[in-house]
C-alpha positions as CSV (number, residue, x, y, z in Angstrom):
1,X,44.1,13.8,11.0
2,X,45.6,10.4,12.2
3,X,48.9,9.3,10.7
4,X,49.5,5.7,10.0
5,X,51.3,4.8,12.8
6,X,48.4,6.4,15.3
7,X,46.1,4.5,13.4
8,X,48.2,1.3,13.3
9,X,48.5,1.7,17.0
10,X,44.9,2.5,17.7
11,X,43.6,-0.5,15.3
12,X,45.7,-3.0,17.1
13,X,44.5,-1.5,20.6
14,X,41.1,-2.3,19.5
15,X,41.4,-5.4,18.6
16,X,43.5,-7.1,21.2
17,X,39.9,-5.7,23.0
18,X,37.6,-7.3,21.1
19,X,40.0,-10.4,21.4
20,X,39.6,-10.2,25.2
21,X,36.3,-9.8,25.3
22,X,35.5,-13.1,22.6
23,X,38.0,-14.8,25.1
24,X,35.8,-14.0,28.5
25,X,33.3,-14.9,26.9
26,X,34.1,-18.5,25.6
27,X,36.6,-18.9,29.3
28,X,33.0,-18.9,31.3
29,X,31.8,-21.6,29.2
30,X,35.0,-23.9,28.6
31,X,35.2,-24.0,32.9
32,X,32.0,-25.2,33.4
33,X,32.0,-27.8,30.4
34,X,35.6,-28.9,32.0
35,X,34.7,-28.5,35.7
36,X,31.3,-30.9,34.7
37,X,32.9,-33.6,32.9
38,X,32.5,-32.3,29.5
39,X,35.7,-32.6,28.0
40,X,35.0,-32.7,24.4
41,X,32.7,-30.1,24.8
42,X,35.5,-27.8,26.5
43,X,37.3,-28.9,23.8
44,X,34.6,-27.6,21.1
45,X,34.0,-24.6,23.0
46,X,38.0,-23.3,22.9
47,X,37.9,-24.4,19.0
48,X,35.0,-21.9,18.8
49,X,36.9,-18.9,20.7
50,X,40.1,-19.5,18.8
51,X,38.0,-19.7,15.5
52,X,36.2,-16.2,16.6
53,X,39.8,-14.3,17.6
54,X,41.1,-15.0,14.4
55,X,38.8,-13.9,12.6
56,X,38.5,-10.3,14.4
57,X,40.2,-8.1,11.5
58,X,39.7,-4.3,10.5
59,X,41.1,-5.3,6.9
60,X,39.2,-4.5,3.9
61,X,38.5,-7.7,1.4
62,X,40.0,-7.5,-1.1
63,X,37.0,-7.1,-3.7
64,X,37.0,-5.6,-7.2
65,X,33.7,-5.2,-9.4
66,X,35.8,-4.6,-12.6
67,X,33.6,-2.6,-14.6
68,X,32.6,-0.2,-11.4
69,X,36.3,0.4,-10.7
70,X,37.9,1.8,-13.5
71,X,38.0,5.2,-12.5
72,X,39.9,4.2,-9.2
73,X,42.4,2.2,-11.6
74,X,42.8,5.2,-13.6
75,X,43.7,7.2,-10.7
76,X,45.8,4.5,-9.1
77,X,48.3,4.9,-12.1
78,X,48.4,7.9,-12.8
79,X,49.6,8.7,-9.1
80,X,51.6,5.4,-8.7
81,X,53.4,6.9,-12.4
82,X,54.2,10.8,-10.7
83,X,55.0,8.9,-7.1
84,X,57.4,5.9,-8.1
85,X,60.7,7.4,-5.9
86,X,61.7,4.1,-6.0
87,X,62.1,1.4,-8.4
88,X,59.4,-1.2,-8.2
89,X,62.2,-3.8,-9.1
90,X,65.2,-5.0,-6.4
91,X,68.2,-6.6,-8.2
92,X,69.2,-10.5,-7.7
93,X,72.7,-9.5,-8.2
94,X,73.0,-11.8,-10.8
95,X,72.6,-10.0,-14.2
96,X,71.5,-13.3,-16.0
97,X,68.6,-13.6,-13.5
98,X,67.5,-10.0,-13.6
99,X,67.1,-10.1,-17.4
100,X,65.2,-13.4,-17.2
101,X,62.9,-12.0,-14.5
102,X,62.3,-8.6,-16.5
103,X,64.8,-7.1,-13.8
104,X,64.9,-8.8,-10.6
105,X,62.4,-9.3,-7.7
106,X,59.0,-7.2,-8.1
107,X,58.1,-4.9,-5.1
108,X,55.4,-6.2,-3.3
109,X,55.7,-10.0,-4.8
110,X,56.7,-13.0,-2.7
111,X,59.4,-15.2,-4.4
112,X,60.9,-18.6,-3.7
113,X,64.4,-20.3,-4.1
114,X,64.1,-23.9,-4.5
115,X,66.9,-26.2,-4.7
116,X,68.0,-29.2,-2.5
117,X,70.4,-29.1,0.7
118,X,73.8,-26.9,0.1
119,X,72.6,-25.6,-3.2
120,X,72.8,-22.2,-3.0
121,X,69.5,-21.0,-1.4
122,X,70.5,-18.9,1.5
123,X,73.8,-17.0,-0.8
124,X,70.8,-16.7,-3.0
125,X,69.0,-14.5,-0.8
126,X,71.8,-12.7,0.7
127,X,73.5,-11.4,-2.5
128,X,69.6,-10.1,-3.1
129,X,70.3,-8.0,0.4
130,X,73.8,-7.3,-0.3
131,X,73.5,-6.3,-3.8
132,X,70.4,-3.6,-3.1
133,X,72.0,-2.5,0.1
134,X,75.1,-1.7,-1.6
135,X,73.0,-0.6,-5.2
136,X,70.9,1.8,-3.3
137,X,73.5,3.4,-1.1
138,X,71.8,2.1,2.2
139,X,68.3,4.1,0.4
140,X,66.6,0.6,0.5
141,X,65.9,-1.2,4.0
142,X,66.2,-4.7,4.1
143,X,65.2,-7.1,6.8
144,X,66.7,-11.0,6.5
145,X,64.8,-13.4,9.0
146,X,67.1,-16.6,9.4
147,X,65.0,-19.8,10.5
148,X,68.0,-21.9,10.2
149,X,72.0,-22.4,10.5
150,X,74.8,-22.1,12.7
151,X,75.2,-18.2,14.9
152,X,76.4,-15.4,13.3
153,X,76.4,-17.2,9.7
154,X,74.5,-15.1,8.2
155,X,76.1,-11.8,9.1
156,X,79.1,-13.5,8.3
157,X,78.4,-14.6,4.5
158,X,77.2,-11.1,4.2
159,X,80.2,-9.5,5.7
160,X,82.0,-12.0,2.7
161,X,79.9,-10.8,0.2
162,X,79.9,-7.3,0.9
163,X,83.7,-6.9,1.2
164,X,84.1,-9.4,-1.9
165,X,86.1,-11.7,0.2
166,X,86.4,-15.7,0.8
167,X,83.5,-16.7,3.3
168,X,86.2,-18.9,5.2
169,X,88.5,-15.7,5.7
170,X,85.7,-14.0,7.2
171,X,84.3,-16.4,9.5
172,X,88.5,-16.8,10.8
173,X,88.9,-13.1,11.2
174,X,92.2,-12.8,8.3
175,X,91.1,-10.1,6.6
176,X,93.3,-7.3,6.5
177,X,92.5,-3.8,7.3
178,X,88.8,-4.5,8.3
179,X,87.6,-1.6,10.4
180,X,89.2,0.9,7.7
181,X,87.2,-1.1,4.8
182,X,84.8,1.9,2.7
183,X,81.8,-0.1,3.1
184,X,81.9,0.6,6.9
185,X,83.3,3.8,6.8
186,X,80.1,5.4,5.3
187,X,77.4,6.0,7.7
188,X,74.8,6.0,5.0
189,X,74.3,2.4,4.8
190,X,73.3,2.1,8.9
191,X,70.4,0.9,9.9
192,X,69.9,-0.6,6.0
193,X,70.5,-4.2,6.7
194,X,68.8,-6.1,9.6
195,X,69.4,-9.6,10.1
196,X,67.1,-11.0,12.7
197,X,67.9,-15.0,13.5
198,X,65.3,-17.3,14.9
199,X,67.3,-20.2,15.0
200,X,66.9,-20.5,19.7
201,X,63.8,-22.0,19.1
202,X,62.1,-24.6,16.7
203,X,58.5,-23.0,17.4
204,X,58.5,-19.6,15.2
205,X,55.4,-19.0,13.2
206,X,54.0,-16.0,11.2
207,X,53.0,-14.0,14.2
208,X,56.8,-13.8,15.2
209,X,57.8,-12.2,12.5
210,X,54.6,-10.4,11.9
211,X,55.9,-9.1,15.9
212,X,59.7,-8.1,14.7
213,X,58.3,-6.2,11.5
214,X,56.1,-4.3,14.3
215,X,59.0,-3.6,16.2
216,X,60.9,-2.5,13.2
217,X,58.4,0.3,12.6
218,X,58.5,1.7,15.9
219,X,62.1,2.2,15.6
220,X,61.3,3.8,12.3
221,X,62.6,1.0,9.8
222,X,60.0,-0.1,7.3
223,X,61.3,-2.9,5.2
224,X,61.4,-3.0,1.2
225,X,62.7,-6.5,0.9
């Protein structure tokens, strides 16, 4: 038997393959078409490869005939009912918000924070991490991708949030007795709470993160939020 990351690893071996091979393929072509004046044909000819590699995918669709599945559905919640170890709900941290939202953020769902500039977006989303990390006693892993903001902001309206202390204090290094502080004495919230920033660079997209989640997994960190 193949466990999932052998077969994660094998998968993505296979394709990046198949994804060379498309790529010889259409290089041959776009040359000649470019080396005999053809530009727009070059042009139509790297559409076409680019249009062929992203398509190359060992995913399943995802297809239901209703009425054929309901055994699978039956056995889907029964085992989902005798394997939920975990709650299939995260906290907001707000308890106002958890009750309106039939307690919190669903596993597996994506949300979104809208507001404008300076409203409250990004505290938002960190007393979401904050609040499960501290909740769960380091149980749940939680990754934070920052696209935005000043170095080291992040971690440091975290550290504020964590230690219930002014954000200012923090980012100026005043508070009092911080290596001796409980949250950091416990080594059972390590490795709980990643905050990856991709601020360097104004050109991140999907695959980036898609590529850090990746990485995550090979150190053996799988995130739930």
């Amino acid at each position: 038997n193949i466990d999932t990351n052998e077969k994660d690893y094998i998968c993505d071996k296979f394709k990046e393959f198949i994804k060379r091979n498309i790529f010889v393929q259409h290089f041959s072509k776009v040359v000649a078409n470019y080396n005999g004046g053809k530009f727009d044909e070059a042009m139509k000819e790297t559409a076409s490869c680019v249009d062929e590699v992203n398509k190359v995918s060992f995913e399943k669709e995802d297809r239901i005939d209703f009425f054929e599945d309901t055994k699978n559905r039956i056995i889907r919640r029964n085992f989902n009912r005798d394997n939920n170890e975990k709650n299939d709900r995260f906290t907001t941290g707000i308890l106002e918000l958890d009750i309106a939202t039939n307690g919190g953020v669903a596993r597996g769902e994506l949300g979104i924070i809208v507001g404008d500039a300076k409203s409250g977006k990004s505290i938002g989303l960190i007393n979401v991490g904050a609040s499960n990390a501290l909740s769960s006693y380091g149980d749940y892993k939680i990754l934070h991708i920052n696209l935005e903001g000043k170095d080291h902001q992040i971690e440091d309206r975290y550290e504020a949030r964590i230690l219930n202390q002014n954000y200012h204090a923090v980012r100026k290094n005043l508070i009092p007795n911080f290596m001796n502080r409980t949250e950091y004495s416990s080594k059972d919230y390590r490795k709980s709470l990643i905050v990856r920033n991709m601020i360097n660079r104004w050109d991140y997209t999907v695959v980036d993160i898609e590529e850090e989640i990746k990485y995550l997994a090979s150190e053996n960190f799988k995130p739930d939020i």
